[in-house]
C-alpha positions in Angstrom: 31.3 44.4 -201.8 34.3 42.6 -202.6 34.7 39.7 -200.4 38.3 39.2 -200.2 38.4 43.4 -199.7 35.7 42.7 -196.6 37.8 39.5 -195.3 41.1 41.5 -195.4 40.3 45.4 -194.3 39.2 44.8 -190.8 42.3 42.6 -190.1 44.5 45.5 -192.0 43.1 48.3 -189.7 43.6 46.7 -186.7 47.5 45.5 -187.7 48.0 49.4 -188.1 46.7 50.6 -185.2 48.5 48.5 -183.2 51.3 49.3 -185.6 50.5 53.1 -184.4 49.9 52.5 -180.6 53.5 51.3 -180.4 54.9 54.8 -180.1 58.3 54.9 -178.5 60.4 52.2 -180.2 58.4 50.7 -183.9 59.3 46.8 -184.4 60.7 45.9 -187.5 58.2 45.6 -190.4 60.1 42.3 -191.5 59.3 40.6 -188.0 55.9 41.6 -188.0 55.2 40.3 -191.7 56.9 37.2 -190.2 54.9 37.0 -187.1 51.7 37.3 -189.6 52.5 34.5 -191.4 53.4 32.7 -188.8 50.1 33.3 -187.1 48.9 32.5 -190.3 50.6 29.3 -191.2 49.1 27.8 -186.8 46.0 27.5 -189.0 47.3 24.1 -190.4 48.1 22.4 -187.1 44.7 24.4 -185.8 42.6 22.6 -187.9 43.9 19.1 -188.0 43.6 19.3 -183.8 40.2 20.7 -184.1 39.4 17.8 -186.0 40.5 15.1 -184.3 38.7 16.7 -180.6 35.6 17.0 -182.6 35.3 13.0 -182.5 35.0 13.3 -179.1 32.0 15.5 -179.3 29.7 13.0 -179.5 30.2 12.2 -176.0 28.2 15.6 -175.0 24.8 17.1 -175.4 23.2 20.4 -175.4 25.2 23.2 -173.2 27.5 20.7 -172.1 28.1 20.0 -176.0 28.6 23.6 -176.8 31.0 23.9 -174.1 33.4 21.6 -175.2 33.2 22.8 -178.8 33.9 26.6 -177.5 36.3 26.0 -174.6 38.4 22.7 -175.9 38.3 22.4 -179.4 37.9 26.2 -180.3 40.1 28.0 -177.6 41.8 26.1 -176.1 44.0 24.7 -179.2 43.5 28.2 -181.1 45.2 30.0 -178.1 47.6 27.4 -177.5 49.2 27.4 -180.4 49.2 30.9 -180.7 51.0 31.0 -177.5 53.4 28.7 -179.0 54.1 30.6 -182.3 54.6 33.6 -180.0 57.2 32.1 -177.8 59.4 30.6 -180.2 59.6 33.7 -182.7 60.4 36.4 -180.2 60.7 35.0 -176.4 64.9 35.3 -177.5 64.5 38.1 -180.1 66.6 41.3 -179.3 63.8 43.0 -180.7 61.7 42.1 -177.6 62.8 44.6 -175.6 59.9 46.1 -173.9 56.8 44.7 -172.5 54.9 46.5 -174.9 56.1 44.6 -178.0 54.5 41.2 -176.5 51.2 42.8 -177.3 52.5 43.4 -180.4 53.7 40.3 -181.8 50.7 38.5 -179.9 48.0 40.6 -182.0 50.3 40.1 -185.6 50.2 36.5 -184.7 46.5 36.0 -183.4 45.4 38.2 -186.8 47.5 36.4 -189.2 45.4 33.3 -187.3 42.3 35.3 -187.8 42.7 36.1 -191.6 43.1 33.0 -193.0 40.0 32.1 -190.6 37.9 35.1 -191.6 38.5 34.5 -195.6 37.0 31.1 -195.0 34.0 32.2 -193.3 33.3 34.9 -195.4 33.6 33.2 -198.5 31.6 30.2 -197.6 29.0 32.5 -195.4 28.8 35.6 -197.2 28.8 39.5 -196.8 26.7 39.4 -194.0 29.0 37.4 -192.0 31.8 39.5 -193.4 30.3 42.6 -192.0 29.2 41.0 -188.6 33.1 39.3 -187.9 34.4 42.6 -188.9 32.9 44.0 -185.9 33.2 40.7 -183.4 35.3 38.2 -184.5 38.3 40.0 -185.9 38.4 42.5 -182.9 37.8 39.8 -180.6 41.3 38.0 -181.6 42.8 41.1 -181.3 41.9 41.1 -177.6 42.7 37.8 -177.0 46.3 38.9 -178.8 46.4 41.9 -176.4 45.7 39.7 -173.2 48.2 37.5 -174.2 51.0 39.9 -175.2 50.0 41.8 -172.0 51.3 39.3 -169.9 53.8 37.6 -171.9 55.5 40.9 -171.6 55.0 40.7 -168.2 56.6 37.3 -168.0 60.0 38.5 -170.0 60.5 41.4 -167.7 59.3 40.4 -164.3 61.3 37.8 -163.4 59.5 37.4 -160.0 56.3 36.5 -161.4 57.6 35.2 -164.6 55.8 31.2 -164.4 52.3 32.9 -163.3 52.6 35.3 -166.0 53.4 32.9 -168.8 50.4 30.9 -167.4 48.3 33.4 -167.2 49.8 34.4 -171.0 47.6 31.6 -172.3 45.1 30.9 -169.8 43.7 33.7 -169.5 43.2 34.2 -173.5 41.6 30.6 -173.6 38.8 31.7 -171.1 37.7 34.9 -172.6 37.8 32.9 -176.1 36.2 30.3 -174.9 33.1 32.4 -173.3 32.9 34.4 -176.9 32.6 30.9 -178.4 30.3 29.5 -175.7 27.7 32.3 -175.7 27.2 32.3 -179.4 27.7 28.3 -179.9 24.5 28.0 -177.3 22.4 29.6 -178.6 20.6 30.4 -175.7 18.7 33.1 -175.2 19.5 34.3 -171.9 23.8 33.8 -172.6 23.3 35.8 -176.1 21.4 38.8 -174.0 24.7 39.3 -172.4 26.8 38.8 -176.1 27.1 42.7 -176.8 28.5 43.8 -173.2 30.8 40.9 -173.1 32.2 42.5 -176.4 32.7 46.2 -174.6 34.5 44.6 -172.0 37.1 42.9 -173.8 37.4 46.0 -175.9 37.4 48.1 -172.3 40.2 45.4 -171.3 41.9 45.7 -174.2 42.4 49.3 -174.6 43.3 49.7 -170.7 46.3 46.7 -171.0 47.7 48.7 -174.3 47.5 52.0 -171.9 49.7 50.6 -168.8 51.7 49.1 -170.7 52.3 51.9 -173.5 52.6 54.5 -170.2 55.2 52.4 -168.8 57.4 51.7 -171.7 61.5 52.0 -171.4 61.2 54.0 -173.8 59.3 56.9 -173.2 61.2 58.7 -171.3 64.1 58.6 -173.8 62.1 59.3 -176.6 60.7 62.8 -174.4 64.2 63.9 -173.8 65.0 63.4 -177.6 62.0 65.7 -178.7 63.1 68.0 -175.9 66.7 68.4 -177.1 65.7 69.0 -180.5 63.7 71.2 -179.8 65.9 73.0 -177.2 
């Protein structure tokens, strides 16, 4: 199999079906292509960070090691600067209008992250590694995309809450990366038992933040009585 075709497709399927879930009000193809390179372009400032806090590793051992390798130098700056990219392309764009379209962005931006990412891996690692990030890796920065855009949709329209949402916006994100990254960086046998139902339940997650927040949308209701008049 092609191994740019296996690096790319997974990342391409999920764009489109998030592309597809957003079914009352689509978001212009030329901000998603920009939120993908974007995502895409958080790679460079990724890496040099990850860099520099891998000096520091030294100053760990064993779990405690694999810890700060999954939690700080992994999540941590992967989601922050995500979170970053995200706020300063659409947090003042007319085009975020619902509290859908944070999920959106959020996903273009964390896969744009995650193809330049998975082309690396697969090309150094292999098909194997293609196959096996197509079904955890990729998927899992989707999620992490969803959580965030869950509640950084939250944030622009809840004004009560809006501080504890943008905190949770990228907290929460960091800790479920940081777990994926921890389980599979230990290497231990009891944490990898549990590897496989962590992935369900961020997909579980995922799927039930894209619901509420697709049920709830501003524009469903207009969208209804369109279809309705047309075909009254």
């Amino acid at each position: 199999m092609n191994l740019l075709v296996l690096s790319i497709a997974p990342v391409i399927i999920i764009l489109v079906y998030i592309y597809i879930r957003d079914k009352y009000e689509k978001e212009p193809w030329g901000l998603l292509l920009k939120a993908l390179l974007v995502g895409a372009l958080t790679t460079i400032p990724i890496l040099l960070v990850e860099i520099w806090l891998k000096k520091y590793i030294i100053y760990f051992t064993g779990l405690h090691a694999a810890a700060y390798n999954a939690f700080i130098v992994a999540a941590f700056t992967e989601e922050l600067f995500k979170f970053l990219a995200l706020y300063y392309l659409i947090w003042r764009n007319k085009e975020f209008n619902e509290k859908f379209d944070g999920i959106v962005y959020a996903v273009f931006i964390s896969l744009g992250f995650a193809l330049v990412e998975n082309i690396m891996y697969v090309f150094e690692y292999g098909q194997s590694t293609g196959i096996m990030r197509a079904l955890t890796a990729v998927p899992a920065h989707a999620i992490f995309g969803i959580t965030m855009g869950y509640y950084f949709g939250l944030a622009k329209f809840t004004e009560k809450n809006r501080t504890s949402n943008l905190v949770s916006a990228l907290l929460i994100p960091i800790i479920l990366h940081g777990i994926y990254d921890f389980i599979l960086m230990s290497q231990h046998q009891m944490y990898l038992l549990i590897f496989i139902p962590f992935i369900f339940y961020l997909w579980r997650s995922g799927f039930k933040k894209m619901k509420i927040l697709s049920n709830n949308s501003r524009f469903k209701n207009k969208r209804s009585n369109k279809e309705h008049n047309f075909e009254a």
